[in-house]
C-alpha positions in Angstrom: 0.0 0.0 0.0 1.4 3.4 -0.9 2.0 6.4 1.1 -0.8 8.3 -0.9 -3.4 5.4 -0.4 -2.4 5.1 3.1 -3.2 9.1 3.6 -6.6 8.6 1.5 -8.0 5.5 3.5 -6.8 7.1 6.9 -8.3 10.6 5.9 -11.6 11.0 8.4 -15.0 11.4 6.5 -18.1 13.1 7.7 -18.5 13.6 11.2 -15.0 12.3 12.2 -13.8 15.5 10.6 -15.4 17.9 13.2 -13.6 15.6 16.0 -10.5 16.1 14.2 -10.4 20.0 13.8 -8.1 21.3 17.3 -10.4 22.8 19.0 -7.0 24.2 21.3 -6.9 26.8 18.4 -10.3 27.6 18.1 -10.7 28.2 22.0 -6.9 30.5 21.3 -8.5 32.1 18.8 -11.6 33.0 20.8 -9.5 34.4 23.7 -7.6 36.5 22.0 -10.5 37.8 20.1 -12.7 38.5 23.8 -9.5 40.5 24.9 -10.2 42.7 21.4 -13.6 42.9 22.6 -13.0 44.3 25.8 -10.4 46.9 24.7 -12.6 48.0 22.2 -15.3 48.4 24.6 -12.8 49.9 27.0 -12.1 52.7 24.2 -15.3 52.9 23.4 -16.6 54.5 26.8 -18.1 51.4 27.8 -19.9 51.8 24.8 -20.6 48.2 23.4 -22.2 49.3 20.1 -19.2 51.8 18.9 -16.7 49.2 17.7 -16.8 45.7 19.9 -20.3 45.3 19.0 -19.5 44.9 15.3 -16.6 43.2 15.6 -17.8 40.5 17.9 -20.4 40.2 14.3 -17.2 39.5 12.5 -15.8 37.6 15.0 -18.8 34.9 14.5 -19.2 35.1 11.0 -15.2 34.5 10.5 -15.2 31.4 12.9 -18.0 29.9 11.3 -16.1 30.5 7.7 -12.9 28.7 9.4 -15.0 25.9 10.5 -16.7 25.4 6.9 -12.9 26.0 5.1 -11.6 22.9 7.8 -14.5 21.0 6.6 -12.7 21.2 2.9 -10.1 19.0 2.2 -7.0 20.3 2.1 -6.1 19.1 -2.1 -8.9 21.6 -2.9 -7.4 24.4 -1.3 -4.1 23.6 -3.3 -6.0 23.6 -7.2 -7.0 26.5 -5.9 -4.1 28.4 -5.0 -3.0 29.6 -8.5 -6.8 31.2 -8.8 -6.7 32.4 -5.7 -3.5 34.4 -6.1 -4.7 35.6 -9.5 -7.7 37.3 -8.2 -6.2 38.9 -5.5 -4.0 40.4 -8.2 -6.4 41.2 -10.3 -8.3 43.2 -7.2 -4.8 45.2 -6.6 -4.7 46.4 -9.9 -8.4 47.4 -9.4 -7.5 49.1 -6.8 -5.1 51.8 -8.6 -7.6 52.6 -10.7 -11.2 52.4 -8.2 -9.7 52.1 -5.7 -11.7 54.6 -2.1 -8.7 57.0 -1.1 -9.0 57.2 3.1 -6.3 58.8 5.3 -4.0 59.6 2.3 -3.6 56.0 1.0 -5.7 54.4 -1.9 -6.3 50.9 -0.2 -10.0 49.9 -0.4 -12.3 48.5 -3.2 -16.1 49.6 -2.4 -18.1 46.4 -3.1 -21.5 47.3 -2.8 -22.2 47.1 1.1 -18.8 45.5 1.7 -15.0 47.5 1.9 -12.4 45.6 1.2 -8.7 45.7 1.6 -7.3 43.4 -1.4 -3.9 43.8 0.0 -5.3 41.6 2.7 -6.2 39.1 0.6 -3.2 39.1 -1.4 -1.2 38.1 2.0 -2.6 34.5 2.4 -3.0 34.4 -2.0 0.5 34.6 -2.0 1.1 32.4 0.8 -1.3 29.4 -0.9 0.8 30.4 -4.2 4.3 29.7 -3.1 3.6 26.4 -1.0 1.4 25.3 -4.1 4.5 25.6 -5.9 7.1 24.5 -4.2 4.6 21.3 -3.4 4.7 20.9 -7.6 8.5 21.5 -7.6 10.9 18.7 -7.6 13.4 19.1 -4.3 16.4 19.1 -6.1 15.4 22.3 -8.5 14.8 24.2 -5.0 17.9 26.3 -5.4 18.1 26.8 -9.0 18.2 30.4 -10.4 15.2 30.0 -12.6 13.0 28.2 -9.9 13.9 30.5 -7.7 13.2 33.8 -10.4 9.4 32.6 -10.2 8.6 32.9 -6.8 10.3 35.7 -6.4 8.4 37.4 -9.1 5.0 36.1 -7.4 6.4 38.4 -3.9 7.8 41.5 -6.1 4.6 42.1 -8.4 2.3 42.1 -5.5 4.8 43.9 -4.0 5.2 46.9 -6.1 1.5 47.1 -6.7 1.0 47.5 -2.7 3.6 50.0 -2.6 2.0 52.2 -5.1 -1.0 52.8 -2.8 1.2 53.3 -0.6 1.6 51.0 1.9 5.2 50.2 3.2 3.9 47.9 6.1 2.0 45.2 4.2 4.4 45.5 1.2 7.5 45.0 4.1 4.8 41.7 4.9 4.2 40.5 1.6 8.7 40.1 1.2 8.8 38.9 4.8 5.8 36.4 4.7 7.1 34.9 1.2 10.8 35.0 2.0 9.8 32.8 5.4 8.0 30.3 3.1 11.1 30.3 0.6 13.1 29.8 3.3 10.7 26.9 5.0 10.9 25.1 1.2 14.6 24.9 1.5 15.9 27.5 -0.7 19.8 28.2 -0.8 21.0 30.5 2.2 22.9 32.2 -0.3 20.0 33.7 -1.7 19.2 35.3 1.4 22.3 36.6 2.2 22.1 38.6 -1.5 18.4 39.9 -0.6 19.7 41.2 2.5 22.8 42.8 1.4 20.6 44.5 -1.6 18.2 45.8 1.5 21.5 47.4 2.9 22.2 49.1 -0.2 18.4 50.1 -0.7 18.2 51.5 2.8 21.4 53.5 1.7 19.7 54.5 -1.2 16.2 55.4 -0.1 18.5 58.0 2.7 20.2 59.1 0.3 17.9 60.4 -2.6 15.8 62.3 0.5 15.5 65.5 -0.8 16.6 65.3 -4.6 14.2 65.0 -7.7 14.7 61.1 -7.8 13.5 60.9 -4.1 12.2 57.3 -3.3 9.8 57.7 -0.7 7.3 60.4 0.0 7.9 63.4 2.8 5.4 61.5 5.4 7.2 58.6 5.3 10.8 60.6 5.8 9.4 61.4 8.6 8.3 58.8 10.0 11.6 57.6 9.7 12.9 60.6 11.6 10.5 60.4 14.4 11.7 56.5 14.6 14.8 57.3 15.2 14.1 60.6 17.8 10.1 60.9 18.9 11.0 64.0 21.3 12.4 66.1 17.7 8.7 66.9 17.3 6.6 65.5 20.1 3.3 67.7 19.3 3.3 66.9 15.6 5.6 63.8 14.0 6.2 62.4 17.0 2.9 62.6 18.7 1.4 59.5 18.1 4.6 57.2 19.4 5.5 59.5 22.4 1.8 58.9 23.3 1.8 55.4 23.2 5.3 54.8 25.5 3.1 57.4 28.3 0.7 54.7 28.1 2.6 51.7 27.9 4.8 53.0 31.1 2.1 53.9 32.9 0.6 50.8 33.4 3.3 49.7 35.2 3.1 45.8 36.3 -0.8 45.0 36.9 -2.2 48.5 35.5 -4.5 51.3 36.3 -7.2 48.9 35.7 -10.3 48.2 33.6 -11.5 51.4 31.7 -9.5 53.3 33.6 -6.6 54.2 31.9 -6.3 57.7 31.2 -4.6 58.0 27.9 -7.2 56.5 26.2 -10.5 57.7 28.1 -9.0 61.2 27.6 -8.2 60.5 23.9 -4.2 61.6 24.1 -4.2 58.4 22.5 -4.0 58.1 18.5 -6.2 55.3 16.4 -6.9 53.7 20.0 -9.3 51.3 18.2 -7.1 49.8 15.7 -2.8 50.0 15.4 -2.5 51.5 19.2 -5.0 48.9 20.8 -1.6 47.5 22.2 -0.6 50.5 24.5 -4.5 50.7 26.1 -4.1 46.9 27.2 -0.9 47.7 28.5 -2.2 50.8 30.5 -5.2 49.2 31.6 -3.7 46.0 32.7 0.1 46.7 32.8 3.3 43.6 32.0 1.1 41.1 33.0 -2.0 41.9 30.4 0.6 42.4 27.9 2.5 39.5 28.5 -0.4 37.2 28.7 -2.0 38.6 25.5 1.4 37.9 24.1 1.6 34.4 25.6 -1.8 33.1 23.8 0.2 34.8 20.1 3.0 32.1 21.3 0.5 29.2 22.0 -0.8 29.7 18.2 2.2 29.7 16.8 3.3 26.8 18.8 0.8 24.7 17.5 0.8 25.7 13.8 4.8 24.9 13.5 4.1 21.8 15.8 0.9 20.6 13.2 3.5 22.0 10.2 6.4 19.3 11.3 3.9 16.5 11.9 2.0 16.9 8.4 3.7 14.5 5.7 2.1 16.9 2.9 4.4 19.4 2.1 1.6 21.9 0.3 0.0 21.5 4.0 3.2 22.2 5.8 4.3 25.4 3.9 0.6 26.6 4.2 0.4 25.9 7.7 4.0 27.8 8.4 3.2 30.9 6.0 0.0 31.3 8.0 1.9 31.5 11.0 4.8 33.6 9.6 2.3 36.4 8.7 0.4 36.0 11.9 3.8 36.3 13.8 4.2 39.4 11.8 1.0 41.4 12.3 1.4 41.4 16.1 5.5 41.8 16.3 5.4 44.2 13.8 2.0 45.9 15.8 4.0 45.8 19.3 7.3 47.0 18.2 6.2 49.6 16.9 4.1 51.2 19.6 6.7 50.0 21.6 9.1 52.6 19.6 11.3 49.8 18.5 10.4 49.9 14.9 8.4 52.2 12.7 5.1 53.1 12.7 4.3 51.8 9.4 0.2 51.0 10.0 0.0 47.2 10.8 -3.1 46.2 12.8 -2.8 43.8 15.9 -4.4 40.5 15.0 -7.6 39.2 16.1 -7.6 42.7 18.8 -7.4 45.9 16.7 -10.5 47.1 14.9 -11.0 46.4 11.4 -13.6 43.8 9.3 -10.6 42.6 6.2 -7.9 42.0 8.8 -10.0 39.9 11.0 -12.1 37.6 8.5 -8.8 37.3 6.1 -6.8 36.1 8.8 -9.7 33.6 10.4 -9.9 32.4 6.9 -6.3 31.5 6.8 -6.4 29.5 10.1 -9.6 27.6 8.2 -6.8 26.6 6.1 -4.5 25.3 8.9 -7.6 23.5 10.5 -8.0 21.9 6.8 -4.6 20.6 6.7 -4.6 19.4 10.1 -7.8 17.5 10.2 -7.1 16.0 6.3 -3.1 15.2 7.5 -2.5 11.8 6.6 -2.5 9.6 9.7 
């Protein structure tokens, strides 16, 4: 009996599936979600209706579309990876020319009653892509100059496209998330070591052409850059938002000022408390230990998608399954480094906590697809 008819035989059928789905996750999931809910409450006023009532909606249509996506075996998900990527594409281009302009940035496609973020989508699109691929490609071309040219290619157009809107956080994503599953697949070192030393002479470059006529990035983001590097050079106007945040982050202290009663936020010092600086009014209200527990339950999902990724003999399975986790590691370091001051604010929500209806369905979605390929792993 072969491997393959092993894995189809032992695949569970019907109602086994729903025993086999972790329901670990799905109860990690949940509480991370119910500490969004309270924050946003918290910002709210005590105001359920503002933002956690709508996002407790999402919340429960999201984990319902997980649990139906884990009902799906997983080979279906992998046919459709190449569509999947294409669309998303497709809806990135439509967004540079229909694309709703809000907050200086041209992200969002008005679909009738729904918004939608494409750049979203094109995060786990591109992830299904790559492990699709390197799941067709034979081992030994891994490292080859051409094989490696196309998956590249599938990170850079995206890429570009993202960067046009602009958006330098989920581009810096996109290149992170697919570089991790590159890396996961087995691709030379070497490669790496090139990319990064081509990011050294990029950051050079990008400092550099500030202030000439073939300037790389726009003023706002200059700034940003400056304000990284010294919030106090312009703490009512640049450097508002992050000096802000590290007020509210130290005030907490070790257990907090307690629920709904941090000051920052109820006396709105702080910026975009509802979405990217949710972080700093958990860390007010409940101090290191909110923070650090919030941050333990991120650990415990990552923990189990690498742990499901190693035990999976289906390599389109495993990639998927570490690419989800890659990106999800990435919203919320990204998201707490830089309220934290430690990197720049570039606009990355904190998963599953921060505000926002694209964010939190995309990335429930994408778990659907690690629930799929655990509960269809061959056993």
């Amino acid at each position: 009996m072969t491997h393959l008819d092993y894995g189809l035989r032992s695949a569970p059928t019907g109602f086994r599936k729903v025993l086999h789905i972790s329901w670990p996750l799905v109860v990690l999931l949940s509480a991370i979600a119910c500490v969004g809910f309270l924050m946003l409450y918290s910002v709210a006023g005590g105001r359920i209706e503002v933002w956690a009532e709508p996002q407790i909606k999402r919340f429960v249509a999201g984990m319902a579309a997980m649990l139906m996506i884990a009902m799906v075996p997983i080979w279906f998900w992998r046919n459709l990876s190449a569509l999947a990527y294409a669309l998303s594409l497709a809806l990135l281009i439509a967004v540079e020319f229909f694309g709703d302009v809000g907050m200086g940035a041209q992200r969002w496609l008005e679909l009738g009653p729904l918004r939608l973020q494409p750049s979203e989508v094109m995060k786990i699109a591109l992830i299904m892509a790559l492990a699709a691929y390197y799941d067709w490609l034979d081992l030994a071309r891994t490292s080859r100059l051409v094989w490696v040219a196309i998956p590249a290619a599938l990170i850079l157009v995206p890429t570009a496209l993202v960067l046009s809107q602009p958006d330098l956080g989920t581009a810096l994503m996109l290149v992170m998330g697919g570089g991790l599953v590159m890396f996961a697949a087995g691709v030379s070192l070497w490669y790496f070591g090139s990319v990064l030393a081509l990011g050294v002479a990029a950051v050079a470059a990008v400092l550099q052409s500030r202030g000439t006529s073939w300037q790389l990035l726009r003023d706002y983001q200059y700034r940003r850059i400056d304000v990284f590097l010294d919030p106090a050079s312009d703490p009512l106007g640049a450097g508002y938002n992050i000096t802000q945040a590290q007020i509210a982050l130290g005030s907490g202290g070790w257990a907090g000022r307690g629920f709904m009663q941090g000051t920052q936020s109820r006396l709105n010092f702080l910026p975009e408390k509802h979405t990217d600086f949710i972080f700093t009014t958990l860390a007010e209200e409940f101090g290191f230990v909110g923070g650090a527990s919030l941050l333990a339950l991120y650990v415990l999902v990552i923990a189990f998608c690498i742990h499901s990724a190693l035990s999976n003999k289906d390599r389109f399975a495993a990639l998927l399954t570490l690419g989800v986790a890659a990106t999800f590691f990435l919203y919320f370091a990204v998201n707490m480094g830089m309220v934290m001051g430690l990197l720049p604010v570039v606009g990355v929500p904190l998963p599953l906590v921060s505000y926002g209806g694209t964010a939190m369905m995309i990335l429930l979605m994408a778990f659907g697809l690690v629930q799929s390929a655990h509960v269809h792993r061959p056993r």
